[in-house]
N, C-alpha and C positions, 0 to 999 in steps of 0.2 A: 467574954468580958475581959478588957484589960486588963491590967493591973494600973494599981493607984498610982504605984510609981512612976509610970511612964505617960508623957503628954500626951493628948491626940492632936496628930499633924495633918495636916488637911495638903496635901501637893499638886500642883496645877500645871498643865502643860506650860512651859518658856513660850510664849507668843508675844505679839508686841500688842497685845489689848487682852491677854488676860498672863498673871505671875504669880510668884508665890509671896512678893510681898503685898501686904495689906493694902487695902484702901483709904487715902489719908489725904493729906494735903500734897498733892504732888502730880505732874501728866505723866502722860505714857515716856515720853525719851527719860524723864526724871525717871521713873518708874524703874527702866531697862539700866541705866548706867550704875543708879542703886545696886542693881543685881549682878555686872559687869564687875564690880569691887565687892562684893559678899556687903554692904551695908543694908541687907534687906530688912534687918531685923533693930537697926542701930541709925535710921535716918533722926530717930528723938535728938541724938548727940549733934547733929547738923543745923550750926547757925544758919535761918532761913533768912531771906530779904525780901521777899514778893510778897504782893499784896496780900493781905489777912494770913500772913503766917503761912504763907504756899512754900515750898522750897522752890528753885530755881536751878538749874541746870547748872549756871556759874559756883550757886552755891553747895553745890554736891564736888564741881572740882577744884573748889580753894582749898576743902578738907582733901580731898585725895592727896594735892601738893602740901596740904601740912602734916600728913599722916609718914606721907611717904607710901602711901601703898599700890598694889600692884593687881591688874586684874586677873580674878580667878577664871582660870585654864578649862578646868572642865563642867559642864553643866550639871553634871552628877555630883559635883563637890560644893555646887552655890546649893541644891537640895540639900543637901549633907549638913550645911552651914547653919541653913536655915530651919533642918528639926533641931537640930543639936542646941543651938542660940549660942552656940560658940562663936568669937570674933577668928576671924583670919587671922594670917598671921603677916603683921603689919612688916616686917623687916624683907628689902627684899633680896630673894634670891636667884642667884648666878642659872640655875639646876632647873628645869623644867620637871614639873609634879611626876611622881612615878605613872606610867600607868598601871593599868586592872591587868593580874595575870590572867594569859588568855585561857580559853578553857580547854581542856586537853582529852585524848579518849574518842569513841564513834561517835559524839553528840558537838564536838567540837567545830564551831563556825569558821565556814571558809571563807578568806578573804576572795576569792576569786571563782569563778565557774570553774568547772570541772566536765572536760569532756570524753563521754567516754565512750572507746570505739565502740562498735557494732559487731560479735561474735554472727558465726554461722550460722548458730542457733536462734539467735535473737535475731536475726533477719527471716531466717525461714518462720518466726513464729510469728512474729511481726506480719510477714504475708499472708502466712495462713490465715491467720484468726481478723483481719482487715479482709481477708477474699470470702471468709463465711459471716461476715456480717453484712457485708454488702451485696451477695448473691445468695446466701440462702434467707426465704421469710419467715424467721424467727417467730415461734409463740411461746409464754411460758406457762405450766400449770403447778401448782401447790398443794400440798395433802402434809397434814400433821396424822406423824405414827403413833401410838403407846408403843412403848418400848421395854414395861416391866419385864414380860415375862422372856423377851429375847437377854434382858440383863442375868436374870437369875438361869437361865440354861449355859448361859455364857458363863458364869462363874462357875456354875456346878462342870461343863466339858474340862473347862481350864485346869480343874482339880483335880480329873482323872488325868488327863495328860501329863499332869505334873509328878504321877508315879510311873512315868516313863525316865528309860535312859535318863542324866540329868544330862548328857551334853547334846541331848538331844529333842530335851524338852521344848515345845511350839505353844505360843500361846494365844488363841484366837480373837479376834479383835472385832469389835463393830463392825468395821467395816468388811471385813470376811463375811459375814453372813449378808451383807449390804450386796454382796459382788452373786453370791449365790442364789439370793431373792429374785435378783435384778436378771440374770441368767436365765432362772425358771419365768418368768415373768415374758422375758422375751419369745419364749420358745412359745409361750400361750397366744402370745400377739406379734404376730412375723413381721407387721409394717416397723415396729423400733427397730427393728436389728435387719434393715434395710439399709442398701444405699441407693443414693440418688446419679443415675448413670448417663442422666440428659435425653437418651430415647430409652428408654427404658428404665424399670426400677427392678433392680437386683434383692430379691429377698437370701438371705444366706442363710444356709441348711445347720450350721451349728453357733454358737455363741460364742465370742471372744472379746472376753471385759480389756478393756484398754482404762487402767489407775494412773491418776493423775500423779505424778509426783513431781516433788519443788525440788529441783540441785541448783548449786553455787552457780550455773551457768545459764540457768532455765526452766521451762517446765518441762517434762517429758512422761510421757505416758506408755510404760511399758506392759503389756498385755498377756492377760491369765486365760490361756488357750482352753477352748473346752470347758470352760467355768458352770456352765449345766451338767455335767458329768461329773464333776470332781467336789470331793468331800470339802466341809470344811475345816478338817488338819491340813489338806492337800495347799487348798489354797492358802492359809493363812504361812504354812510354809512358804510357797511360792511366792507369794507376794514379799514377801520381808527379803528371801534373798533377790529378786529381782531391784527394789525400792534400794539396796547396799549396790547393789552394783552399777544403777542411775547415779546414783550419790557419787560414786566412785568412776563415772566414765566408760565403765567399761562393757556398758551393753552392746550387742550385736544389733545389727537393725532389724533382724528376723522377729526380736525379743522387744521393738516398738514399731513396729508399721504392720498395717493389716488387721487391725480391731474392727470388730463389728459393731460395739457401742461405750459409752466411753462413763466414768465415774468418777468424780470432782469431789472430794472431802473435805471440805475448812472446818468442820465442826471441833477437831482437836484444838484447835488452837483456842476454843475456851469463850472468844469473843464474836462469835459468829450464830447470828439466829439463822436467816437463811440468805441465800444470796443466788445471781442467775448465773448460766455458766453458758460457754458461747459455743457450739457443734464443732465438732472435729468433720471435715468431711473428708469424703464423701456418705459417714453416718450421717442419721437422720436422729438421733438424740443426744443427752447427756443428762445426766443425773448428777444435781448440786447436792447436795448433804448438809445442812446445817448441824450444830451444836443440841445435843441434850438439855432439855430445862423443864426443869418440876412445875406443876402446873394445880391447880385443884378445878377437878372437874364434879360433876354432879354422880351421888353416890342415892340407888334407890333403897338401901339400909341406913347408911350413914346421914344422907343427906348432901355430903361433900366427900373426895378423896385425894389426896395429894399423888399425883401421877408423873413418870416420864413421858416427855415427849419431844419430837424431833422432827425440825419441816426439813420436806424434800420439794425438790422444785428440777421439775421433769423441762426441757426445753427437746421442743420437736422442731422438725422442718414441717412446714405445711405444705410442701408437697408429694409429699411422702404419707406423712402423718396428721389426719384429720385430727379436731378437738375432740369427737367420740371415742376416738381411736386411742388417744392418750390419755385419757382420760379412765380408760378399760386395761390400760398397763398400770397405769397407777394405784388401780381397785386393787390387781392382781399382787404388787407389791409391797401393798399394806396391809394384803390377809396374811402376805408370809411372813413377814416381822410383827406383826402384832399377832399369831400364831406361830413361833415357828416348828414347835412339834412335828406341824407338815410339810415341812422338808429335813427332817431330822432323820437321816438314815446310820447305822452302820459305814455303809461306805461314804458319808462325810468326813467321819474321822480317820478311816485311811492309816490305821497305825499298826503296827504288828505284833501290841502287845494290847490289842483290843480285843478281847473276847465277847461272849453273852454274857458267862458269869462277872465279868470285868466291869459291863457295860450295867449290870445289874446293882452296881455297888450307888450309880445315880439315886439320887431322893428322890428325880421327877421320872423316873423307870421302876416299875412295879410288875409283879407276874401279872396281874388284873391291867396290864396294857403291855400286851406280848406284841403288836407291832412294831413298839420302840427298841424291842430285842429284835429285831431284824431288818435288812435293807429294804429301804421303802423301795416301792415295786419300781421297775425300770418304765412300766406305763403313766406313771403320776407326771399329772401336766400335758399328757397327750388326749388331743381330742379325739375321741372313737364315736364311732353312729353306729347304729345297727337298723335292718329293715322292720319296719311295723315299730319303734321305739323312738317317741319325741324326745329331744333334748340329745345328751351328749351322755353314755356311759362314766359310768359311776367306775373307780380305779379299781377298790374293793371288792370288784366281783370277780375280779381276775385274779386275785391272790391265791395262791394255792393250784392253779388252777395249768393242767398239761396244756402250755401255746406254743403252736407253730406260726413263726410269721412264713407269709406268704408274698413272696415280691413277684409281680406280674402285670401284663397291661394287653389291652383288646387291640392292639397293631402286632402282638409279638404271636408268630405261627405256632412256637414250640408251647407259648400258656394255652394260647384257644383248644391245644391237646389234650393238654394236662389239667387245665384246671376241670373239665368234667370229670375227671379220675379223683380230685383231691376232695370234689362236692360226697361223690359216690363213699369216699371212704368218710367225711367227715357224717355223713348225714348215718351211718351204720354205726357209728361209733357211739354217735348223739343216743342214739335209742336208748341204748344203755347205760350210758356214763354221758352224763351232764355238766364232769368235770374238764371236758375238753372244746379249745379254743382253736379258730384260726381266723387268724389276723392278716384283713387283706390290706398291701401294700399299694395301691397303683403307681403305673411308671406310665402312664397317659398323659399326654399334650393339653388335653382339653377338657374341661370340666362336663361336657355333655357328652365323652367318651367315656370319661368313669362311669359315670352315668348308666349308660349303656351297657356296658360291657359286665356292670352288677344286675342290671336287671332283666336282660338277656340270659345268662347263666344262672337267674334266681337264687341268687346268692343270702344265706343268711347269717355269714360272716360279719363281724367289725371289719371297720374299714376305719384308717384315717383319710378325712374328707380330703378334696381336691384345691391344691394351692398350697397344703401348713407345708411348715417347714421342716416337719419331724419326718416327710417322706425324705428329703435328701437326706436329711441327717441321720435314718434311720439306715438307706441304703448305704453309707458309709461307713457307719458303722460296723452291721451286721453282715459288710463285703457279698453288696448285691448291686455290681455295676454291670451285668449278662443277662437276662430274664431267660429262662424264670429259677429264682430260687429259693428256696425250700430250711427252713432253719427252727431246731426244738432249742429253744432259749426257757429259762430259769427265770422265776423273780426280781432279777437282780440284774438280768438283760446280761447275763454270762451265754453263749452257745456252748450248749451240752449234748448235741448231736445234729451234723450237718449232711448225713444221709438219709433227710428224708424223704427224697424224692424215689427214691429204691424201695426205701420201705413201704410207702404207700402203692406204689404199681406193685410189688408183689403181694401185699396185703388184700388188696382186693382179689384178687385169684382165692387166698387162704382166709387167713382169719384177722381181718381187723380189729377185733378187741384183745385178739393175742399182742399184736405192736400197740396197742396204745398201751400196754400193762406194763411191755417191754420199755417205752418212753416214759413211764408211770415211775418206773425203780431206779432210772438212770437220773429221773431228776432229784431221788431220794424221797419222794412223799409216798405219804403210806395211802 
């Protein structure tokens, strides 16, 4: 509501059939010249002579010549005149009306265009991102996360970290655990972390997030190597000095080219629900991130419950990545931010003043969940089969548990030797201790050689199936580019003995359950 004091002024666009003075005895030219001398408000004062009291045009400029007055300059000052019902000012002057000081500061109006070159950057971006809209076919898909309980682990890590070093304190961020999900997620579904090669599609054996960032010259997306592998202290480090040193120019190109999949966050900036993001290629995805927002969803106590939540908006390539197909990365990425306990290991945080008893001090770590006191197993997220067992092995049955992986394939002379040596000593060992694993690797061409070459040797080893991407990645890892090789690896996917290929050819002459007892104490379980 106004106040009493002040009039209401009604103001009307300057046209010549519609003004701001009244409607009275007068036409339209009468109208405009009125308003030309500020008399919009003051034609009462004006001897008329036209028929039935009309004013007359003559008779609006016999007053002007007896006034002496002058027409007002700006249209913004006849408005001005006319709330106020102030008269101009009749005497005239020499001085043309001040103008409006201009406005000054980043929001300040340019008199003129403004053109501005074109950096190296902004042309290479400029092509890129016009050459993947127009050659790759774009689909998008959408999934809203809950996000409480990724909030509250996220403060509780943050709290331990912060009794570290104080110049050394990291502090972990949404999108850190965004880049780790995303990571594990791929390694479950090899088509995202694919690229598109024209005769061919390139599935790649390990994960490298490529984060968007915004600098004074562009966007650039500098890339967290490994990001399935690495904690998240690791990454939340990495990431922040990578994102100072984009800001700062001074990345090497090793440190932005060669991502495998790529991650877009606007959600920081506060104003952003969700939004699509355009493919980096020759990836076949990217992950948009909207903003956080409280939500009341249906509670079966309550009735209602006020929750977080956060849309993501997955864009694939369709030839690459079918709608099932991303649609099965998507599931996988919102069981891990709406759980993340299951990816919550020891070596996420990565710090060297992290202990058990350290890690113990958490509220959401308790003796009654002694997993969280230890590295989630280096198998979590790897598909395993076994013979005569539907479905996909469960991670938890391998904890604790003596693994040898085994990298081999039915083309290589020296495995078709060996691996009836490695059945003969596994299946003797079995009898007695059920705590031992081996993990068959294939290095086969063809899916109906794996095939073969398992059921050929009646193998009743795990296997990772034919095609994932955990077999190169694994062979990389565990430095098995030669067949055949032989490796006792830890929980934690540490190698904790890499002669085992000696040990099992002498063990079978002797005593088998003597070297498993031997590999039993080396890995420290009782």
């Amino acid at each position: 509501m106004r106040p009493p004091s002040q009039p209401l002024v009604i103001v009307r666009h300057l046209t010549a059939t519609t003004h701001a003075t009244p409607s009275g005895l007068c036409g339209p030219a009468v109208k405009l010249l009125l308003l030309n001398y500020g008399l919009a408000l003051e034609k009462s004062k004006i001897p008329s002579t036209g028929p039935k009291g009309n004013i007359l045009k003559s008779d609006v400029v016999q007053y002007v010549n007896k006034e002496k007055l002058k027409p007002v300059s700006h249209k913004a000052e006849l408005i001005k005149t006319a709330a106020s019902g102030q008269k101009p000012a009749s005497q005239p002057s020499s001085s043309p009306s001040p103008a409006r000081p201009p406005l000054s500061g980043a929001f300040a109006a340019k008199p003129t265009p403004i053109d501005v070159p074109l950096t190296n950057m902004r042309k290479t971006i400029a092509k890129r991102l016009t050459e993947s809209k127009s050659a790759i076919p774009h689909y998008y898909l959408t999934s809203e996360i809950e996000i409480n309980g990724l909030l509250e682990i996220r403060e509780q890590l943050n709290k331990l970290l912060a009794q570290g070093p104080k110049d050394q304190v990291t502090k972990i961020s949404i999108n850190d655990f965004i880049i780790k999900a995303s990571a594990l997620a791929c390694l479950r579904v090899a088509e995202t972390n694919s690229f598109w090669m024209e005769s061919f599609i390139r599935q790649n054996g390990k994960v490298d997030v490529s984060v968007a960032v915004s600098t004074p010259t562009g966007l650039i997306t500098p890339i967290v190597k490994n990001a399935h592998d690495k904690g998240l202290e690791a990454i939340a480090r990495e990431v922040q000095g990578l994102a100072k040193k984009a800001r700062d120019g001074k990345l090497q190109p090793h440190e932005f080219q060669g991502g495998t999949f790529t991650i877009s966050n606007l959600g920081m900036f506060g104003s952003i629900s969700d939004f699509t993001a355009i493919i980096n290629p020759p990836q076949s995805c990217i992950l948009a991130i909207g903003g956080a927002q409280s939500k009341l969803v249906p509670d079966k106590e309550k009735g209602y419950r006020t929750t977080k939540v956060m849309e993501v908006t997955l864009s694939c390539d369709h030839r690459t990545v079918d709608g099932a197909v991303g649609a099965l990365w998507l599931r996988h990425i919102k069981d891990f931010l709406e759980n993340p306990h299951s990816m919550l290991q020891g070596k996420m945080l990565a710090t060297r003043f992290v202990t058990s008893s350290f890690l113990q001090k958490a509220s959401f770590l308790s003796p009654s969940s002694p997993r969280f006191l230890r590295n989630a197993h280096f198998l979590a997220g790897v598909p395993l089969k076994r013979r005569g067992v539907d479905g996909l092995l469960k991670t938890e049955d391998f904890e604790k548990k003596v693994i040898v992986l085994y990298f081999s394939a039915g083309w290589c002379g020296q495995c078709k030797r060996l691996t009836p040596k490695v059945k003969k000593f596994y299946d003797a060992v079995r009898e007695k201790e059920k705590d031992f694993e081996v993990i068959w690797i294939s290095g086969d061409k063809e899916a109906e050689h794996q095939k073969s070459y398992y059921d050929d040797n009646q193998l009743d080893w795990a296997y990772i199936p034919f095609g994932d991407a955990h077999i190169q990645s694994f062979a990389e890892k565990f430095k098995a580019p030669i067949l055949p090789v032989l490796k006792l690896v830890n929980d934690n996917g540490d190698i904790v003995h890499d002669r085992v290929r000696a040990d099992i050819e002498s063990a079978i002459k002797a005593d088998p359950l003597k070297t498993y007892k031997e590999w039993k104490d080396k890995l420290g379980y009782e």
